[in-house]
Each structure stands twice: as structure tokens, then as C-alpha cells.
BAFI-852203 format. One record per atom (N, C-alpha, C): residue number from 1; residue in one letter; atom name; x, z, y. Coordinates in steps of 0.1 Angstrom, whole numbers, always signed. Layout:
// BAFI-852203
REC   seq   type   atom       x       z       y
REC   NUM      A     CA       X       Z       Y
...
***
This chain:
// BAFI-852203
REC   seq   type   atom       x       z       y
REC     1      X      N      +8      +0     -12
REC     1      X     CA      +0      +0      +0
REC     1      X      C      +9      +0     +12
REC     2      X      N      +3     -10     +19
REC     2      X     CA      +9      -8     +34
REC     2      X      C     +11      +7     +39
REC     3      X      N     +25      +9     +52
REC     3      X     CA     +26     +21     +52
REC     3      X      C     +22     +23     +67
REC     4      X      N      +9     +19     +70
REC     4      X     CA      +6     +19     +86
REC     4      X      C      -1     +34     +89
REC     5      X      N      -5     +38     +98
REC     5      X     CA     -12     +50    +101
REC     5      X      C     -21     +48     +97
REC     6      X      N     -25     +53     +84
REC     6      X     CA     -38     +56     +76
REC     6      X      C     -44     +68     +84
REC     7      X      N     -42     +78     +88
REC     7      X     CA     -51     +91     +93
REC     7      X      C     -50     +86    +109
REC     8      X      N     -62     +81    +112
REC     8      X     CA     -65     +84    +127
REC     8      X      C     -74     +91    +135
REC     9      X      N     -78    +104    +132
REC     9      X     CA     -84    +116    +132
REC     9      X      C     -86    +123    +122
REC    10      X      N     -85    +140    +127
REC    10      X     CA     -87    +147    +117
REC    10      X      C     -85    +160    +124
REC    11      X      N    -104    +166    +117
REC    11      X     CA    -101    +179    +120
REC    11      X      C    -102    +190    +105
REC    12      X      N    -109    +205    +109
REC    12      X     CA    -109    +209     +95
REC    12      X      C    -120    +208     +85
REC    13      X      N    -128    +199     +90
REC    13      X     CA    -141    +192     +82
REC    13      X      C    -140    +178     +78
REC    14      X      N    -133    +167     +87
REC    14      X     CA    -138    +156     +85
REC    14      X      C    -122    +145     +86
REC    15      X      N    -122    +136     +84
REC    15      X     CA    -110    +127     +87
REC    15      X      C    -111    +115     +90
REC    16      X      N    -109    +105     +98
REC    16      X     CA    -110     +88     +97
REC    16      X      C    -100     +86     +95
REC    17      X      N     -98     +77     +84
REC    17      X     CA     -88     +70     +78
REC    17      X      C     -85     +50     +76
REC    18      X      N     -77     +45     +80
REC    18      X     CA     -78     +34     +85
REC    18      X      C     -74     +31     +65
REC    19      X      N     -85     +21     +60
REC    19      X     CA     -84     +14     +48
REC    19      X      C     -76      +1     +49
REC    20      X      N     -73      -7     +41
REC    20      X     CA     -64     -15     +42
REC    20      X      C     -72     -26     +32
REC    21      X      N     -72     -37     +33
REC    21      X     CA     -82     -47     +23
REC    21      X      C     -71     -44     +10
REC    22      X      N     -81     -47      +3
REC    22      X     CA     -73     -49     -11
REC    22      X      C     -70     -37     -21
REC    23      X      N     -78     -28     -14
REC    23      X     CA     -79     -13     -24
REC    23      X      C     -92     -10     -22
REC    24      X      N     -97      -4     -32
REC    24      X     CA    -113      +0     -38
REC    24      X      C    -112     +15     -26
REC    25      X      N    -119     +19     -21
REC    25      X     CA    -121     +30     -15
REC    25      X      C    -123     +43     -23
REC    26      X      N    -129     +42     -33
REC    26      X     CA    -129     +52     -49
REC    26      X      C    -126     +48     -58
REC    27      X      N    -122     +56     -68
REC    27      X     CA    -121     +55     -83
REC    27      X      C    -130     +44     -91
REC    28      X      N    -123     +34     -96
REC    28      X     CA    -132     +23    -103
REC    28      X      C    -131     +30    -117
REC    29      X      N    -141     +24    -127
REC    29      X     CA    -137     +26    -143
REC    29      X      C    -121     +24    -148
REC    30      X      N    -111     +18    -140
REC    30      X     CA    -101     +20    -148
REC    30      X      C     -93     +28    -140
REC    31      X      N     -89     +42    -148
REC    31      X     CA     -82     +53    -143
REC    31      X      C     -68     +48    -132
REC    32      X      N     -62     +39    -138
REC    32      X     CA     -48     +33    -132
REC    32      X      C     -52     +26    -122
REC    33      X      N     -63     +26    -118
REC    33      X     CA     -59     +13    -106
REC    33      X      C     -63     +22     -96
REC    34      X      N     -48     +19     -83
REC    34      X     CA     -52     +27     -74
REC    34      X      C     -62     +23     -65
REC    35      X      N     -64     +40     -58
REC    35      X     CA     -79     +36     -49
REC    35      X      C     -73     +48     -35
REC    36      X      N     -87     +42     -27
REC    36      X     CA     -77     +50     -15
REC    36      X      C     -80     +61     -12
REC    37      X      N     -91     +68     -17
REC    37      X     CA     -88     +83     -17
REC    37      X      C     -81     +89     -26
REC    38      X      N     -79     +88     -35
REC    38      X     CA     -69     +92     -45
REC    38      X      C     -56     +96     -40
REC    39      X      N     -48     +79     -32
REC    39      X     CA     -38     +80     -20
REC    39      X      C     -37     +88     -14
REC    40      X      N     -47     +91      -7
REC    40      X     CA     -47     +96      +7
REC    40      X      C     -50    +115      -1
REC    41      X      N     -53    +114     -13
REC    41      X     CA     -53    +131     -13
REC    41      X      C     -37    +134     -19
REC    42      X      N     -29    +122     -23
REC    42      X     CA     -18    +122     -32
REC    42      X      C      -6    +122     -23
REC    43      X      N     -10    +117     -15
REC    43      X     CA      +0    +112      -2
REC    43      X      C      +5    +126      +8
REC    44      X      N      -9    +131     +12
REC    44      X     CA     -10    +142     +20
REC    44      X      C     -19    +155     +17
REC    45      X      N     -17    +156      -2
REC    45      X     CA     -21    +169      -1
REC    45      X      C     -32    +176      +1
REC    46      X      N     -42    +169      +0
REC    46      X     CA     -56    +171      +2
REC    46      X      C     -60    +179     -12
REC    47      X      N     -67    +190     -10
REC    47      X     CA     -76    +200     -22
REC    47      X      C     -87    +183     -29
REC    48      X      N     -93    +182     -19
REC    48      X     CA    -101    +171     -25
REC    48      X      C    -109    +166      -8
REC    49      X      N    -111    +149     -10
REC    49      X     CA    -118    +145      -2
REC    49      X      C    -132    +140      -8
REC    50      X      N    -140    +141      +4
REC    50      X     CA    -157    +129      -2
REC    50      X      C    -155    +117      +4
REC    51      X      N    -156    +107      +4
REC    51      X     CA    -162     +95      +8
REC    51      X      C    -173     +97     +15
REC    52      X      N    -177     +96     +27
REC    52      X     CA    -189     +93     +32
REC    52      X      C    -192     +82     +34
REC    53      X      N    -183     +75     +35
REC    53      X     CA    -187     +59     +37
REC    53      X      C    -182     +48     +26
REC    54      X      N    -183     +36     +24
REC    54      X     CA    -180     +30     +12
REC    54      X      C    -171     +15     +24
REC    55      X      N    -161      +9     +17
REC    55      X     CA    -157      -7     +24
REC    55      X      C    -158     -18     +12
REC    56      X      N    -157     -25     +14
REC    56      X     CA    -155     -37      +0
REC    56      X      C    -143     -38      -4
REC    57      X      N    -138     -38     -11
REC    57      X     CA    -123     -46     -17
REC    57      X      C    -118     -47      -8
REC    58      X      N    -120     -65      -6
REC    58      X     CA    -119     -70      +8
REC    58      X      C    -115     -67     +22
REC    59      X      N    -123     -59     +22
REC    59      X     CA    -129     -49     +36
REC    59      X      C    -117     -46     +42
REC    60      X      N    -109     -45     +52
REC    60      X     CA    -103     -32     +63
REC    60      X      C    -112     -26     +71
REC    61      X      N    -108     -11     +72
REC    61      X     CA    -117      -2     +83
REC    61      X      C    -114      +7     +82
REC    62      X      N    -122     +13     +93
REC    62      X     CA    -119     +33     +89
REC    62      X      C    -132     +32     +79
REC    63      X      N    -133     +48     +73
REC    63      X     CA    -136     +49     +58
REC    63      X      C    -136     +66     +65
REC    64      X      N    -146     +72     +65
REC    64      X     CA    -150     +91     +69
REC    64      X      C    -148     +94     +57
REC    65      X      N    -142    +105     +56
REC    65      X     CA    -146    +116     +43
REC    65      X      C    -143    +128     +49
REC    66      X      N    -149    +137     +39
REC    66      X     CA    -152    +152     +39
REC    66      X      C    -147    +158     +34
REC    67      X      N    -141    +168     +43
REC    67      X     CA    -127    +177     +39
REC    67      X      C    -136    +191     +37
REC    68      X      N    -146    +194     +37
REC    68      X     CA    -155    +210     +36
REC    68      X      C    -167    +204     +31
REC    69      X      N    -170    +203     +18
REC    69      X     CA    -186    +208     +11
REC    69      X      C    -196    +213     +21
REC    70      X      N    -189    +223     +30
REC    70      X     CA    -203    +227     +37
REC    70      X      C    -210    +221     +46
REC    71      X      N    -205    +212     +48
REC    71      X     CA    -207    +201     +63
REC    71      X      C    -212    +191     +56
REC    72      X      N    -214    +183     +41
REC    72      X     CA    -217    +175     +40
REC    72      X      C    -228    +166     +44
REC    73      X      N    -241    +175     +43
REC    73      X     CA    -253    +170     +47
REC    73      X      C    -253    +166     +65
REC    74      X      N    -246    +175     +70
REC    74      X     CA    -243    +170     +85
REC    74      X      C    -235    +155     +85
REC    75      X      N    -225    +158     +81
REC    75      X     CA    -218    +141     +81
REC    75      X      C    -226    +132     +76
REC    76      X      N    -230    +130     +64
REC    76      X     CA    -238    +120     +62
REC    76      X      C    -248    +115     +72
REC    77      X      N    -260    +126     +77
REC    77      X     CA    -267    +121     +88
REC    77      X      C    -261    +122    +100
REC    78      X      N    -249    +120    +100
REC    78      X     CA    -244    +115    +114
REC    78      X      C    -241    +100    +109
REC    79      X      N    -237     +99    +102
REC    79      X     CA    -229     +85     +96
REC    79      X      C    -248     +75     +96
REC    80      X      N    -256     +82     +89
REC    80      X     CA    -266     +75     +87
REC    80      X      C    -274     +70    +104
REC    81      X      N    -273     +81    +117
REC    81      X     CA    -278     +76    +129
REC    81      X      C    -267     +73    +136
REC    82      X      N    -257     +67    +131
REC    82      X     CA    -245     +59    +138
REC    82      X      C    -242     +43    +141
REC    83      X      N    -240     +37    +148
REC    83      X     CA    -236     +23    +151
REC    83      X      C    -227     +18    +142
REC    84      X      N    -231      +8    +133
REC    84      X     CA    -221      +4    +123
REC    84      X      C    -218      -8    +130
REC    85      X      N    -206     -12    +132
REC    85      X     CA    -199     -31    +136
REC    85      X      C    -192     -32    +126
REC    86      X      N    -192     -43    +130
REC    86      X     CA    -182     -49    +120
REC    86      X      C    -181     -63    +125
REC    87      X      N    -166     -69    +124
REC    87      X     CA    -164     -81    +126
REC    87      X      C    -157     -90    +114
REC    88      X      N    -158    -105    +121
REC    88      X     CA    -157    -112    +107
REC    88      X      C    -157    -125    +113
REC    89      X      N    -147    -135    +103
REC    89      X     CA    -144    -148    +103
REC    89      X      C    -150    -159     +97
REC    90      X      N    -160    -164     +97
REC    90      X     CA    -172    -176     +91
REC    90      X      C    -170    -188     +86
REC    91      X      N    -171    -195     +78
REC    91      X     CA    -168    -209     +83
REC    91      X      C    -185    -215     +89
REC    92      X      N    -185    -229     +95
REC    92      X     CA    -189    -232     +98
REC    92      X      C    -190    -226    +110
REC    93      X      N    -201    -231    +118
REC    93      X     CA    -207    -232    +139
REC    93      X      C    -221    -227    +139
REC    94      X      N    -229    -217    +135
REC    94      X     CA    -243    -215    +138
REC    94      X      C    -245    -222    +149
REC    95      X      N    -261    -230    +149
REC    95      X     CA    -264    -227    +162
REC    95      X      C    -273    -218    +171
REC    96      X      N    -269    -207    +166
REC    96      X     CA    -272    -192    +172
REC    96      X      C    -266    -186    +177
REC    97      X      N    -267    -182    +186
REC    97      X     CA    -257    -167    +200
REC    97      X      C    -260    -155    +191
REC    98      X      N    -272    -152    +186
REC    98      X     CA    -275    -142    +182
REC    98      X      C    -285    -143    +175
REC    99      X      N    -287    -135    +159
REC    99      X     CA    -299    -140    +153
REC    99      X      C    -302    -121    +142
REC   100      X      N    -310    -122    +134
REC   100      X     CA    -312    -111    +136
REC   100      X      C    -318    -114    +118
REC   101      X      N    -311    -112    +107
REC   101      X     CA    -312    -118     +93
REC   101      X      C    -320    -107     +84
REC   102      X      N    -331    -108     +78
REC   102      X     CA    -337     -94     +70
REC   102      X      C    -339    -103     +59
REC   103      X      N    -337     -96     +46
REC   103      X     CA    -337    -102     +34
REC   103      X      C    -342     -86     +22
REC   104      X      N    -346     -93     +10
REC   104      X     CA    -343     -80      -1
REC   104      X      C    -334     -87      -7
REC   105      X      N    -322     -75      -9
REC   105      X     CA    -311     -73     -23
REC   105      X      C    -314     -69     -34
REC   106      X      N    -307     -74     -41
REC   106      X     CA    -308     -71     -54
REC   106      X      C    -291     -67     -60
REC   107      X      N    -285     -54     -66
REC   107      X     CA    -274     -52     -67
REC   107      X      C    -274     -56     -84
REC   108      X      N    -265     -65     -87
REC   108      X     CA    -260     -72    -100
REC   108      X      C    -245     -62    -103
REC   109      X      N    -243     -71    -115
REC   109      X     CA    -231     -59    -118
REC   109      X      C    -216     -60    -104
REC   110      X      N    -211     -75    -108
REC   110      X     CA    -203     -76     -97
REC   110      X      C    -207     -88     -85
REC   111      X      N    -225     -93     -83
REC   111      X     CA    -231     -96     -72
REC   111      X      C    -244     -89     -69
REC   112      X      N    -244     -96     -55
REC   112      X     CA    -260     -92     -50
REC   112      X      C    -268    -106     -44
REC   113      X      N    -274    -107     -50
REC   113      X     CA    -287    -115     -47
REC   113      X      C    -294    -112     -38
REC   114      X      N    -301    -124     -32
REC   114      X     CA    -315    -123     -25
REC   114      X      C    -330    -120     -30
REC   115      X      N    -337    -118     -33
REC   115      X     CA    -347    -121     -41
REC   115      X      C    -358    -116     -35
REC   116      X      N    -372    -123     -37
REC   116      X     CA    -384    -120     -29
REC   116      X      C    -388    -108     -29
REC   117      X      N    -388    -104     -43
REC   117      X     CA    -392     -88     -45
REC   117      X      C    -383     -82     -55
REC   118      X      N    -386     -67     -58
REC   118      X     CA    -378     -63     -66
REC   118      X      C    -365     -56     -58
REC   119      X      N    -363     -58     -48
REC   119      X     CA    -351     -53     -41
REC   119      X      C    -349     -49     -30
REC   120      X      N    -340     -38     -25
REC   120      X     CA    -341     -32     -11
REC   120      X      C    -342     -42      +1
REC   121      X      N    -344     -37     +11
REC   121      X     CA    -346     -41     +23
REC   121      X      C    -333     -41     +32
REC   122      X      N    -328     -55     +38
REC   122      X     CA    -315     -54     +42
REC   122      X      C    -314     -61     +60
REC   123      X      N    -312     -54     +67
REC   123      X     CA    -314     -60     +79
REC   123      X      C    -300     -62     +93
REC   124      X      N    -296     -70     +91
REC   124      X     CA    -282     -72    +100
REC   124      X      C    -286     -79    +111
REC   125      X      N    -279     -73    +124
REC   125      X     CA    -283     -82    +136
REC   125      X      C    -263     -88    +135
REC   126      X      N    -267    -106    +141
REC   126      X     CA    -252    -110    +138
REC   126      X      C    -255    -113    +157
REC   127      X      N    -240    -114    +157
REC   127      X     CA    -235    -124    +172
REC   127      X      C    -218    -130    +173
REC   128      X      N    -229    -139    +170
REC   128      X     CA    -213    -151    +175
REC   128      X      C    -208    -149    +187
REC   129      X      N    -195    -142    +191
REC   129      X     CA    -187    -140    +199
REC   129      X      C    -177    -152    +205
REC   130      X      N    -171    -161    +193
REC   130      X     CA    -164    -174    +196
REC   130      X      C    -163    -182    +187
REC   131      X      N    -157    -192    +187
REC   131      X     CA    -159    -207    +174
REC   131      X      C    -152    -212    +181
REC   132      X      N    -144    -221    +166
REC   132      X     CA    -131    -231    +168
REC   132      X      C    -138    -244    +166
REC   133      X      N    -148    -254    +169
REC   133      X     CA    -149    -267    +164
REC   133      X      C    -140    -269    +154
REC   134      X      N    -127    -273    +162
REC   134      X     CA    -115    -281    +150
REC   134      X      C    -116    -271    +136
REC   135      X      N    -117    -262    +138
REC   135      X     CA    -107    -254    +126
REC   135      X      C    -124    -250    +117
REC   136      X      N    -140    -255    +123
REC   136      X     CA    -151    -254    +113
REC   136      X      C    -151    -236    +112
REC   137      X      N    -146    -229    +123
REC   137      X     CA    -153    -211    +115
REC   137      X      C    -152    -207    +131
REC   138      X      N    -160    -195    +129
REC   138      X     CA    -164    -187    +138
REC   138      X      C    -162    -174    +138
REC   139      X      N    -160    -165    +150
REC   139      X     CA    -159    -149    +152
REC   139      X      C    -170    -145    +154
REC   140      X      N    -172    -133    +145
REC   140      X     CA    -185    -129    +147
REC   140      X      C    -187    -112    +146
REC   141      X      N    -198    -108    +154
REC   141      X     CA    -199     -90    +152
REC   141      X      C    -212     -90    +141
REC   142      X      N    -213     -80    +133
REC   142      X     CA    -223     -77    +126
REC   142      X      C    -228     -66    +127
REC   143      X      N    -239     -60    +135
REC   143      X     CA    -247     -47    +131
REC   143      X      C    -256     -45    +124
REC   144      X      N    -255     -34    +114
REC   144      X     CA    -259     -27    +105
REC   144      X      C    -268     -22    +110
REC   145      X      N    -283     -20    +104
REC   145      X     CA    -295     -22    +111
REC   145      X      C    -299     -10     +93
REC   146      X      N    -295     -19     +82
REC   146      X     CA    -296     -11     +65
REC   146      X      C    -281     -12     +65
REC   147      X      N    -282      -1     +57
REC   147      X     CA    -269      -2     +51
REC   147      X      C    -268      -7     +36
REC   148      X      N    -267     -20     +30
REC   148      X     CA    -269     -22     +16
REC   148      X      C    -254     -27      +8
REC   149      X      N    -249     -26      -4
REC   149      X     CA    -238     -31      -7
REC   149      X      C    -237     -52      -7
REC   150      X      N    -227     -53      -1
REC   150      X     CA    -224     -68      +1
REC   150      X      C    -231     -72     +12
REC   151      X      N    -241     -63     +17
REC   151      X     CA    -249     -72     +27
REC   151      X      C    -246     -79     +43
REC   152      X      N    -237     -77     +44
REC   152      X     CA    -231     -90     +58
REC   152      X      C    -230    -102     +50
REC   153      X      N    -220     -99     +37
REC   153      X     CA    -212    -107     +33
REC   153      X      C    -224    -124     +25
REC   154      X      N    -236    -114     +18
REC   154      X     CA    -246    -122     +11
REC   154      X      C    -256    -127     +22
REC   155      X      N    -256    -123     +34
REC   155      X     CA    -268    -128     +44
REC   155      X      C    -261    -138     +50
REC   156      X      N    -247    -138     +56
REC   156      X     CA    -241    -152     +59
REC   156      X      C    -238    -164     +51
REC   157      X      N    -234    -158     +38
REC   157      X     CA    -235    -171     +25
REC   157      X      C    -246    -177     +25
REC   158      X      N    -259    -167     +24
REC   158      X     CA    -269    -171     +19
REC   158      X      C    -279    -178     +35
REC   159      X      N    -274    -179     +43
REC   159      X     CA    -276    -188     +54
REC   159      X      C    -265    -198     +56
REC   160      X      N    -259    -201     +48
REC   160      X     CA    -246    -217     +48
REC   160      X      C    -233    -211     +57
REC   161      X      N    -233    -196     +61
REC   161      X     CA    -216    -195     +72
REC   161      X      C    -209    -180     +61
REC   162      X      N    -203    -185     +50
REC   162      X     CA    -193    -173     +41
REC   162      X      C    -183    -170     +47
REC   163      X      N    -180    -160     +46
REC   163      X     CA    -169    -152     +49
REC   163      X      C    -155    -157     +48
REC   164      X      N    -146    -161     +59
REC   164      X     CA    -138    -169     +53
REC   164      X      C    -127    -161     +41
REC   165      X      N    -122    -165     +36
REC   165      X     CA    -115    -162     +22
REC   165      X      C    -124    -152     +13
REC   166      X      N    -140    -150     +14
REC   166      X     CA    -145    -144      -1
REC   166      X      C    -146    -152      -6
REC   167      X      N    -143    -147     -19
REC   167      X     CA    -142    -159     -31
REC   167      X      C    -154    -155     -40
REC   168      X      N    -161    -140     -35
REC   168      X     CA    -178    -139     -45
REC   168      X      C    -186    -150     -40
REC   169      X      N    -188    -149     -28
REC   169      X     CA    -199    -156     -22
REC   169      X      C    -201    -168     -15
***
């Protein structure tokens, strides 16, 4: 793992930690493969952390977890009435400034589908920020309206603009 400043807050309840793509944020089914709280309790000594938040593989970002049991239910509903962004590189040119995408998911083992019924409610407001003509992709903000697994990543595929370099969707 890169050796950048992972800890960018921290008090004696809570931590933000800058993730790095390309590590699971928890423990997958195979014991050996590292993940980044594991790291970050191995690295610096931590009794034990929570995950309050989840990233993709993929993903960079900060990533909350919970350094005191007792606070947990507080963190969470702060996490849950918080502004989620997120940005991201598209291919293709919408022609939309701003559009506002609601779908149901459906969580598969390693996808997520769209599907009429049968699945949660997913709702992302997007905004194209800037676009390259020549180069076919776009910068874009995504706010988290639900929070569902894959869902930026399946609402832009599944409207023709994927993520540039996911190889799920």
C-alpha cells in the first residue's frame, strides 16, 4: 500500500482515513488478502476499528470508523444525515448539466442490476462539471440522495456514460 497520510483526523471516538483504490475497505472471505482496516489497526495499533462507511475496490476516499462502541449509533446517524460527493471520470458527453437518476437495485453476488421490482430504491443527483470532446469523457460530482452498493457506478453505465476504467460495468 501506498505510504501517503492515511489518518486525516482523529479524535478518541472516531478517525477519517484516506483509502487508496485497490484495497477492500474490510475483511473479504479470504483471510490473506489485505484490507484496509486491518492495515490501519496493524500499522497503528488500534484495539479495534468499525467501518462506518464502505468504498469499492476501486474507490479512493476517506472511509469513518469507530474507535469507541459507545458512540456507534451517533456516528452512523451522523454519516446517515451527511452530504455524500463524490467525483468521477465518464466516458462519453451527456447532454445534461444536471440530472437527477432514481432506479431499483438489485445486489448479485459480484453485480448489481437495475430491475423494476424486487429491489431497493436508489437515487443519485449527478453534475457534469467539465468534458473533453477530443478525449469522449467527462468530470463529474455525484450526490448520494440513497446510499446503495455500486450505485453511482450502475446508474451511469446503465444510462450509456461508465466509469472510466470499471471493468464491472
Amino acid at each position: 500500500m501506498k505510504d501517503k497520510e492515511e489518518i486525516l483526523f482523529e479524535n478518541e471516538f472516531f478517525l477519517l482515513a484516506n483509502k487508496p483504490e485497490g484495497i477492500p475497505v474490510h475483511e473479504t472471505k479470504d483471510p490473506n488478502r489485505p484490507d484496509f482496516t486491518r492495515y490501519l489497526i496493524n500499522k497503528y495499533g488500534y484495539m479495534e476499528l468499525r467501518t462506518a462507511n464502505r468504498l469499492d475496490l476501486g474507490t479512493s476516499g476517506i472511509v469513518v470508523f469507530g474507535k469507541d462502541n459507545s458512540i456507534n449509533k451517533e456516528l452512523d446517524e451522523a454519516l446517515k444525515n451527511s452530504i455524500k460527493e463524490y467525483l468521477f471520470l465518464a466516458i462519453g458527453i451527456p447532454d445534461w448539466k444536471e440530472i437527477r437518476h432514481e432506479c431499483f437495485l438489485k445486489d448479485g453476488n459480484k453485480k448489481v442490476t437495475v430491475v423494476r421490482s424486487g429491489g431497493k430504491k436508489a437515487i443519485t443527483d449527478f453534475t457534469m462539471l467539465e468534458y473533453d470532446v477530443s478525449k469522449n469523457i467527462f468530470l463529474g460530482q455525484a450526490n448520494l440522495i440513497t446510499g446503495r452498493r455500486h450505485q453511482i457506478r450502475i446508474a451511469l453505465a446503465s444510462s450509456g456514460f461508465p466509469i472510466l476504467g470499471d471493468i464491472v460495468y
